[in-house]
N, C-alpha and C positions, 0 to 999 in steps of 0.2 A: 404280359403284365408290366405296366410303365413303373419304372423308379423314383421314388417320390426324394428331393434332395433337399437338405434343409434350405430355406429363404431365411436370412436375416431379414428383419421390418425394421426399418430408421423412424423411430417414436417421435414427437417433437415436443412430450411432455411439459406442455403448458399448464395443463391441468395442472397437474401433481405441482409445478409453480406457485400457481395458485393456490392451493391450498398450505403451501408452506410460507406466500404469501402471509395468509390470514393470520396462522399461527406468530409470525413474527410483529405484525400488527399486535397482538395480545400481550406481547413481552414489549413493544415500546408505549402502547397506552395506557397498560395492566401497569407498568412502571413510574409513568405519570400519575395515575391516581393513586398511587401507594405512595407519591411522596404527597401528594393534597394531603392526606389519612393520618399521614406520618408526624408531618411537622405542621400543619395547622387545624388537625382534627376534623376534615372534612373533605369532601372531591375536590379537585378544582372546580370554579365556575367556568371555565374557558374550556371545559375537557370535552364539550361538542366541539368544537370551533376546530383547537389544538388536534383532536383526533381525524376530523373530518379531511384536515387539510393534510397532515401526515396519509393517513391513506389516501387518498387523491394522488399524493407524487409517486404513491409506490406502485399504484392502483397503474396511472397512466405509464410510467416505466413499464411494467408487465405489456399495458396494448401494443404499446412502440415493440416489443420482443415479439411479441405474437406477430405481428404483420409482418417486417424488415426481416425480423431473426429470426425464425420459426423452431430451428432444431439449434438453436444455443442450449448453453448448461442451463438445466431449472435450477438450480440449488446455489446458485451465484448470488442472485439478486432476496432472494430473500433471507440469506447469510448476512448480507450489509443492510440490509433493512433495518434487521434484530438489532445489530452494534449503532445503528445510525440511533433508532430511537430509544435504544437504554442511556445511551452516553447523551441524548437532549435530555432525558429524566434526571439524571447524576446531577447536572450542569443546572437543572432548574432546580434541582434541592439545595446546592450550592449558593444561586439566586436566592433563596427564600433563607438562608441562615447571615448573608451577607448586607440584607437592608433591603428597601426599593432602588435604590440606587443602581444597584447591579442587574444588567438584563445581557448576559449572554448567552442565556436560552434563545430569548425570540431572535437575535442576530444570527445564533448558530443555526435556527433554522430556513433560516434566510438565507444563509448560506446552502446549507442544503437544496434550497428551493433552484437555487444556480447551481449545486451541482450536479441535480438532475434533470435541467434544461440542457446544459452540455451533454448529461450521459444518453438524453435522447438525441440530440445531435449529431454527435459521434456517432450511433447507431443510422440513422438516417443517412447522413451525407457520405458515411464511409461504406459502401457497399462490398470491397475488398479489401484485406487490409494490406494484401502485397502490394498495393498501387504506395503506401509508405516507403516503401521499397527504394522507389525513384529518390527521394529527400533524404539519402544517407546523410552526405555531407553537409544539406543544409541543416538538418536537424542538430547537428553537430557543432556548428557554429551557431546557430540560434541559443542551443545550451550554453556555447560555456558566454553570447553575448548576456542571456541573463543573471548568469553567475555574478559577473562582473557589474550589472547596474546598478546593487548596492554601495558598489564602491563609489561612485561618480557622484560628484557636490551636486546638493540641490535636490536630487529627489534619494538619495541613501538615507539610511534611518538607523541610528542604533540604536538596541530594546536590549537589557540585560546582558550587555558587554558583546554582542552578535551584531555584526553590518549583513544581516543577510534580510533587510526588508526595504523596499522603497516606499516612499509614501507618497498619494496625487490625491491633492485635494485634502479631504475627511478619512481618504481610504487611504489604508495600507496593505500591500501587497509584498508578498514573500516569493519571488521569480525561482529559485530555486526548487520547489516545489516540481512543477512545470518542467524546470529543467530534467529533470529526474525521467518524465515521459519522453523527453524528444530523445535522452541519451540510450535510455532502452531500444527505441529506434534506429540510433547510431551505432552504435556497439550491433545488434541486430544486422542491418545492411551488410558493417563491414564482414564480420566474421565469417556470413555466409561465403563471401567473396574471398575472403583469403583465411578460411580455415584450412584448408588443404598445407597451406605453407606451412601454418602454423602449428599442426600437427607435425609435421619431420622433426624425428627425433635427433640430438646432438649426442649430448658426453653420457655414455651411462654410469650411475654413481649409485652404489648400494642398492642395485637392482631399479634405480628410477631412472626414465630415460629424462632427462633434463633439455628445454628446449636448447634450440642455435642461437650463439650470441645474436647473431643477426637479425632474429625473430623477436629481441627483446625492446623495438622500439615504441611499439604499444602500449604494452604494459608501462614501460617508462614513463612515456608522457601520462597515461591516467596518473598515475602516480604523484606526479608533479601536477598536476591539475586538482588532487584530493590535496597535499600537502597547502598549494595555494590555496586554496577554501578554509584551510586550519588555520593559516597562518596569517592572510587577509582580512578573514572575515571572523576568525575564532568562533567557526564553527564545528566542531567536534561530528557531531551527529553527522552532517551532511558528509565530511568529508570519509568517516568511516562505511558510509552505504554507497558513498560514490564508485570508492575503489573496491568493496566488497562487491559490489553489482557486476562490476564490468570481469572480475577474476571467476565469479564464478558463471559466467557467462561464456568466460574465454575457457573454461575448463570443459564444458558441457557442448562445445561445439567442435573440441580437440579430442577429447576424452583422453587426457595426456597430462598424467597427475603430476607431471614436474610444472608445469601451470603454478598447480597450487604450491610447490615448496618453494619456488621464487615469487611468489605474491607472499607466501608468510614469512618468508624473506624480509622483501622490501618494507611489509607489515611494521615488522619489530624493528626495522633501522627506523623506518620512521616515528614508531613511539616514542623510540627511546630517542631520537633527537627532541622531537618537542616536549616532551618532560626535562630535557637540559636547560630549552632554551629560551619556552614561555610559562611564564609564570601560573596563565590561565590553566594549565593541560597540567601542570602540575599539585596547583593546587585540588583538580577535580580527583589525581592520585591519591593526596594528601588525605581525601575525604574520602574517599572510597576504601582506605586499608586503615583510619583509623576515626571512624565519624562521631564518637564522642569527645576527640579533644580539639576539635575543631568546632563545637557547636556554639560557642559565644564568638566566631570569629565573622568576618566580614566582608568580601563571602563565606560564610560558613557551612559547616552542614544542618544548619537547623533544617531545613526543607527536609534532605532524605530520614533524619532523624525521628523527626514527627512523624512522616507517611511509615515510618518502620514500626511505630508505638500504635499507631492507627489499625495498620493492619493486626498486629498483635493482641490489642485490642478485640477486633473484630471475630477473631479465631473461627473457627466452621463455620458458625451460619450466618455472622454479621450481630450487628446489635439491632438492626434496622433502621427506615428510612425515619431519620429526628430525633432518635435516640445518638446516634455517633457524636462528634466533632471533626468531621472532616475539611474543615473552614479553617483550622491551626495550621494549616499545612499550605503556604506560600503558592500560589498558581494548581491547584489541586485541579481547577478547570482544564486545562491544559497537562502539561508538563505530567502530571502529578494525579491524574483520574483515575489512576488504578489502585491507587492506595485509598482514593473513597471510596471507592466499590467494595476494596476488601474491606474498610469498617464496618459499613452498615451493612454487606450483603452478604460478606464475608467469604473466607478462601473456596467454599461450594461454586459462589459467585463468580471469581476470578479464573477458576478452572474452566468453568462454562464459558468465557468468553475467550479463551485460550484455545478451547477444541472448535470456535467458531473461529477464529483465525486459522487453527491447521486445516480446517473441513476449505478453507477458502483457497489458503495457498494450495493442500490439496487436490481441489478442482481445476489451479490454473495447471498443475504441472501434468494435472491427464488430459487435459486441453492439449495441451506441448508433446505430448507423448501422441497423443492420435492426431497431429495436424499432418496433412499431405505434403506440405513444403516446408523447406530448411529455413528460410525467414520466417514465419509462423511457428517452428518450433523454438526456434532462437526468443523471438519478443513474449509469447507468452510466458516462457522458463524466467526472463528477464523481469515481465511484472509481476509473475508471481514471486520472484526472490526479494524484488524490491519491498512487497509487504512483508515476507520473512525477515527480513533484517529488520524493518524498522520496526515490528514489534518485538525483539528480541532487543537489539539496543535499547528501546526503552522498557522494556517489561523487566530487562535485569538490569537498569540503571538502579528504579524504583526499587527490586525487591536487594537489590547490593551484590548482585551476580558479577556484574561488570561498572565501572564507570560511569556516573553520570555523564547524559549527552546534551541534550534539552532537545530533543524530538518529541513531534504528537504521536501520539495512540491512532490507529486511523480509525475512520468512523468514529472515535468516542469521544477525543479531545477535541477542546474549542480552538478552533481556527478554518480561517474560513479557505486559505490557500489551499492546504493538506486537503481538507473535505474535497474541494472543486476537485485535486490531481485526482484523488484517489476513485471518486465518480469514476472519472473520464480511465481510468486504468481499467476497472470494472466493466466500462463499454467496451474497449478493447479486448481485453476474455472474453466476452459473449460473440462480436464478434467473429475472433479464431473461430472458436466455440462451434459459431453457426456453419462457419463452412468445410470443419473438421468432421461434423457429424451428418450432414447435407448428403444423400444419397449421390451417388454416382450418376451421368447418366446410362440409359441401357444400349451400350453398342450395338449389340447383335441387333436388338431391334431396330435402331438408323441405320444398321448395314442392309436389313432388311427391307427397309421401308425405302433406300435408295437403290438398291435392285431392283421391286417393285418398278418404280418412276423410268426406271432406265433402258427396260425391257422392250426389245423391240420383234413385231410380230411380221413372220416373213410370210410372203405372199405364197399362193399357190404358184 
């Protein structure tokens, strides 16, 4: 009697995609017409057109994964679908309380529309992603060369006290975004390469084994490369997901918790110098531990103060779409979309799009966990931290957890830089994705099959 052993089957649950497809289609169209309903008593007219063309990019994303990708994560892309087409519905409610004048609906999806031409792209042209592997360094200088082009006369642009956009032509573009990918990449390469080192442990202190002076040149220079962002560019945001990216990067590849007590280290000498020393990082304290007596000032906190009443306001279920005011509140498209959601949609709303960001960072970091090689487990850990952070930095600037930053929402908030990176991050996980879950080939049987071939029959 033969012994039956169990066989794992490697699924490539497209289907089941699909159909979570569908469902996410119905929260970003089902959205759209509840604000038609809401604020001007009727569907929209455009809600064949607006729909059609929405599902079409999510539609053609899926074929691109079914053919290229086959066994990627299903539950990726229709995760950012949902957030993609709630936060156009927010943004065109926003449109319709603002005038005709304002259209960054149809621009945000226009942006969408590029950046799911790249995320097909990316999928396409990148058939492994260890071939990134080769570009440690240049991806590394590529980041921080586009850190630095806001600075440069002539094409830098400053928006609300920030040098962190260039402008050509009509368009403005935000490099930093971008930079955010290649340094995942970088940080990625190197650590594979010299984690080992960086792992030996030095002084042990209260039971932590604390790195070797000599191992702390990395960390350093990140360090002074987030500071230079804060302090160049007065970007807060950027520079706290910079250095948070690459520490918890550099933890995950050592697993060597004194990592992290010299990054929280470095952390708080660094706060506490730029709360001495610029006015800007100060004043965001000022407003953050007392934002009522700051609200008449200039910059003030009227912004967090409103989206605080807003949400308060909105309490469980929202007030719904046309009944809020979510238009008092300075950049709500942007900056500031979470505090509309929770008016009208209210905190039910805001939870829902919270367990759609952990279901996503989720996915990247079981990506990371089942990838066969050390650069694959490094980069996906790295994009998935990256969405962690920046909807933490912003989701507890907004709710008054931590410090205003001025970071987007991904998928929700208007801007068309963030949307393009965050696509292209997206391809990236499904890639890993595809070749973390990609069946093995079967040895024994090309061991077999080259026995076979190689067999030679001896004569009588």
């Amino acid at each position: 009697m033969s012994s039956s052993q169990p066989v794992f089957i490697h699924r490539r649950r497209r289907g089941a995609e699909l159909v979570l497809l569908v469902l996410a289609l119905c929260v970003g169209i089902g959205a759209y017409a509840a604000v038609g309903l809401g604020v001007q008593g009727h569907v929209p007219a455009d809600i064949v057109g607006y729909g059609g063309w929405l599902a079409g990019l999510v539609i053609a994303a899926h074929v691109v994964i079914r053919f290229v990708a086959p066994y990627a994560d299903p539950v990726l892309l229709p995760l950012v679908a949902a957030l993609n087409g709630l936060g156009l519905a927010v943004i065109h409610r926003l449109d319709l309380a603002k005038g005709e004048g304002s259209a960054f609906a149809q621009r945000q999806l226009f942006w969408m529309s590029v950046g799911v031409v790249l995320f097909v792209a990316t999928l396409v042209l990148l058939r492994d992603h260890r071939v990134l592997q080769r570009f440690t360094y240049t991806s590394g200088l590529t980041a921080v060369a586009l850190l630095v082009l806001p600075l440069l006369p002539g094409i830098g642009n400053t928006k609300n006290g920030a040098k962190i956009w260039i402008q050509v032509g009509p368009m403005s573009f935000q490099p930093g975004e971008l930079a955010k990918v290649l340094l995942v990449v970088c940080f990625a390469g190197y650590l594979v390469l010299h984690r080992d080192a960086l792992a030996l442990a030095g002084r042990r202190i209260a039971g932590i084994d604390l790195p070797r002076g000599r191992d702390l040149g990395p960390i350093l220079a990140m360090w002074l490369v987030s500071l230079g962002v804060l302090v160049f560019q007065r970007d807060l945001g950027s520079s706290l997901l910079f250095f948070g990216l690459f520490l918890v990067m550099l933890y995950v590849a050592t697993e060597r918790a004194g990592w992290l007590i010299v990054g929280g280290g470095l952390f708080a000498a660094g706060a506490l110098a730029a709360y001495q020393l610029f006015a800007h990082v100060r004043n965001r304290f000022d407003i953050w531990l007392d934002p009522m007596a700051h609200f008449d000032e200039s910059p003030g906190s009227g912004q967090l103060v409103e989206g605080l009443f807003g949400m308060a306001w909105g309490g469980l279920v929202g007030r719904g779409f046309g009944d809020g005011s979510p238009w008092r509140v300075p950049y709500a498209e942007s900056d500031f979309i979470i505090a509309a959601i929770g008016e009208e949609l209210g905190l039910t709303a805001v939870m829902a799009v919270l367990v759609c960001y952990g279901l996503i960072v989720e996915r990247g970091l079981r990506t990371a966990v089942i990838s066969r090689d050390g650069f694959g487990k490094l980069m996906a850990t790295g994009l998935a931290v990256s969405l962690a952070l920046q909807v933490f930095v912003v989701v507890g600037g907004v709710t008054r957890l931590i410090p205003l930053t001025g970071l987007t929402t991904p998928f929700l908030s208007y801007g068309g830089s963030s949307l393009v990176a965050n696509w292209v991050i997206v391809a990236l996980l499904l890639r890993i994705s595809d070749l973390a879950r990609r069946p093995l080939p079967d040895l024994d049987a090309e061991d077999d099959a080259d026995d076979a071939e190689t067999q030679v029959v001896k004569l009588p």
